[in-house]
C-alpha positions as CSV (number, residue, x, y, z in Angstrom):
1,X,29.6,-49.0,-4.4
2,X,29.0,-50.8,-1.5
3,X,26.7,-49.7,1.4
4,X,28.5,-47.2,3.3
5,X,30.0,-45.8,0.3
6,X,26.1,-44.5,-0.4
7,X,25.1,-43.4,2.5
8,X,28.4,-41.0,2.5
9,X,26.9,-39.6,-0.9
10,X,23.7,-39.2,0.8
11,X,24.8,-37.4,3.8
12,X,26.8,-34.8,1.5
13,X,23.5,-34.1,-0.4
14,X,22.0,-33.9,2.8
15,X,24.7,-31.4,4.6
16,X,24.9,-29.5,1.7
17,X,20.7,-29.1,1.0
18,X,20.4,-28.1,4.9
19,X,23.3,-25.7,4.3
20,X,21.1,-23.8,1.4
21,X,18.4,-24.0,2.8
22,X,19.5,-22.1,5.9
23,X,21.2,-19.6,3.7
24,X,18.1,-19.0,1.8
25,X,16.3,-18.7,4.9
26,X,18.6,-16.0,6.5
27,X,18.5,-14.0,3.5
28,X,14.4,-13.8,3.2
29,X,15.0,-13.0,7.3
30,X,17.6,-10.1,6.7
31,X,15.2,-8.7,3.4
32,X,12.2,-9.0,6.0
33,X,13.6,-7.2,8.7
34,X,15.0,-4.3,6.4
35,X,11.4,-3.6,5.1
36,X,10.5,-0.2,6.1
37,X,6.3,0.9,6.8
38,X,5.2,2.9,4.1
39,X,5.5,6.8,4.6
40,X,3.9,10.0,2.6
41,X,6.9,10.3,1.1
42,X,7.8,7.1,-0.2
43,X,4.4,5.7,-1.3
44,X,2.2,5.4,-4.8
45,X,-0.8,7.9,-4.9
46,X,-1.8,6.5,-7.9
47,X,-3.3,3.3,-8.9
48,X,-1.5,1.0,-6.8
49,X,-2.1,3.5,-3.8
50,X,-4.6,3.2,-1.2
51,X,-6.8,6.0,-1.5
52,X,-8.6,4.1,-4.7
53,X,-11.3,2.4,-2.5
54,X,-12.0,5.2,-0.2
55,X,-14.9,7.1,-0.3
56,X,-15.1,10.6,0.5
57,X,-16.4,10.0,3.9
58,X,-14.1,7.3,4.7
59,X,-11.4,10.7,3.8
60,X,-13.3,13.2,5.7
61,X,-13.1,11.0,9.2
62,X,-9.8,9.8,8.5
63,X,-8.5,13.4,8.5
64,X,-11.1,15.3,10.5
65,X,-12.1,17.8,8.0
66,X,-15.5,18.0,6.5
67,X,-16.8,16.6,3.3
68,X,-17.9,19.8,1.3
69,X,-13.9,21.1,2.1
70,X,-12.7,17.1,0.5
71,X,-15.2,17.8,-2.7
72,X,-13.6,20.7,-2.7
73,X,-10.0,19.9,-3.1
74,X,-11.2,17.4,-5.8
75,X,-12.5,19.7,-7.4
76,X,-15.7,17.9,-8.5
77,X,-19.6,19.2,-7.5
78,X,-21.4,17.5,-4.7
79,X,-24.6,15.5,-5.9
80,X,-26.1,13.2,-3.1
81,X,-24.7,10.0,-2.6
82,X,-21.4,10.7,-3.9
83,X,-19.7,10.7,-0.2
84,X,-20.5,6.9,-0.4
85,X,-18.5,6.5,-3.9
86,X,-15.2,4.6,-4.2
87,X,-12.8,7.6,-4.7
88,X,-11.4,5.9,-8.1
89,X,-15.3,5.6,-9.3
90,X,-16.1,9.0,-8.4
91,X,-13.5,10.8,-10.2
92,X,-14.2,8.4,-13.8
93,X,-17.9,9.6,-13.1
94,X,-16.5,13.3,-13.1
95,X,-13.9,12.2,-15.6
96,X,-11.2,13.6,-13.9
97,X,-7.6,12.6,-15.5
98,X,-5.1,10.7,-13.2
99,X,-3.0,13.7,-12.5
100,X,-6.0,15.5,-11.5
101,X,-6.6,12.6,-9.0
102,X,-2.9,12.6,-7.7
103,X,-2.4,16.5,-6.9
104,X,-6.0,16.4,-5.4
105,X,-4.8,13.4,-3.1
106,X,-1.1,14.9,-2.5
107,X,-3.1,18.2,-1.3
108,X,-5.2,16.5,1.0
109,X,-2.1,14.6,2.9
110,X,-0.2,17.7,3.1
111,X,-2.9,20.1,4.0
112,X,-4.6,17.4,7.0
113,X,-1.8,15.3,7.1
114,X,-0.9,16.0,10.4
115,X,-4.5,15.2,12.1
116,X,-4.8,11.7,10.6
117,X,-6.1,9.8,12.6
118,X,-4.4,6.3,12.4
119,X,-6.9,3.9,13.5
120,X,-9.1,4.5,10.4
């Protein structure tokens, strides 16, 4: 193979590496662009949802409603400190079951849902 015989193989490798690589480019763009934000209805309550680190008070500003009415919902007693408790570590301290967690958190959304207030 003499010289420009090689550098013909090397410009194929190279026209056809630029061409995947723009093809795998425009497909991570078009998969970007279709992601959606997350709404009530289409996200996890549960352990991969974001009301595990929250504490009570964090809930109570974020949907203007008072703490007492939030321990309420949950279903658990009110002991001093408790509004500064991780959700997720408040409810093993009450041993309250997953479900318990979920339809307590679904019922909060849909009751005060509508006066979140989206900067918390």
């Amino acid at each position: 193979m003499n010289r420009d015989e090689k550098a013909g193989v090397l410009l194929m490798i190279m026209i056809i590496t630029g061409a995947l690589i723009v093809n795998r480019t425009m497909n991570i763009h078009k998969d970007f662009k279709s992601l959606k934000k997350p709404t009530i209805e289409n996200r996890e309550v549960g352990d991969m949802g974001v009301y595990k680190w929250l504490t009570v008070r964090d809930l109570s500003k974020r949907y203007k409603v008072s703490e007492g009415e939030i321990f309420k919902i949950l279903r658990i007693k009110n002991s001093k400190g408790d509004e500064n408790i991780p959700i997720k570590d408040l409810l093993k301290k009450h041993k309250k079951t997953k479900t318990e967690v979920r339809d307590s958190l679904m019922e909060i959304i849909k009751k005060y849902g509508d006066r979140r207030d989206e900067k918390l």
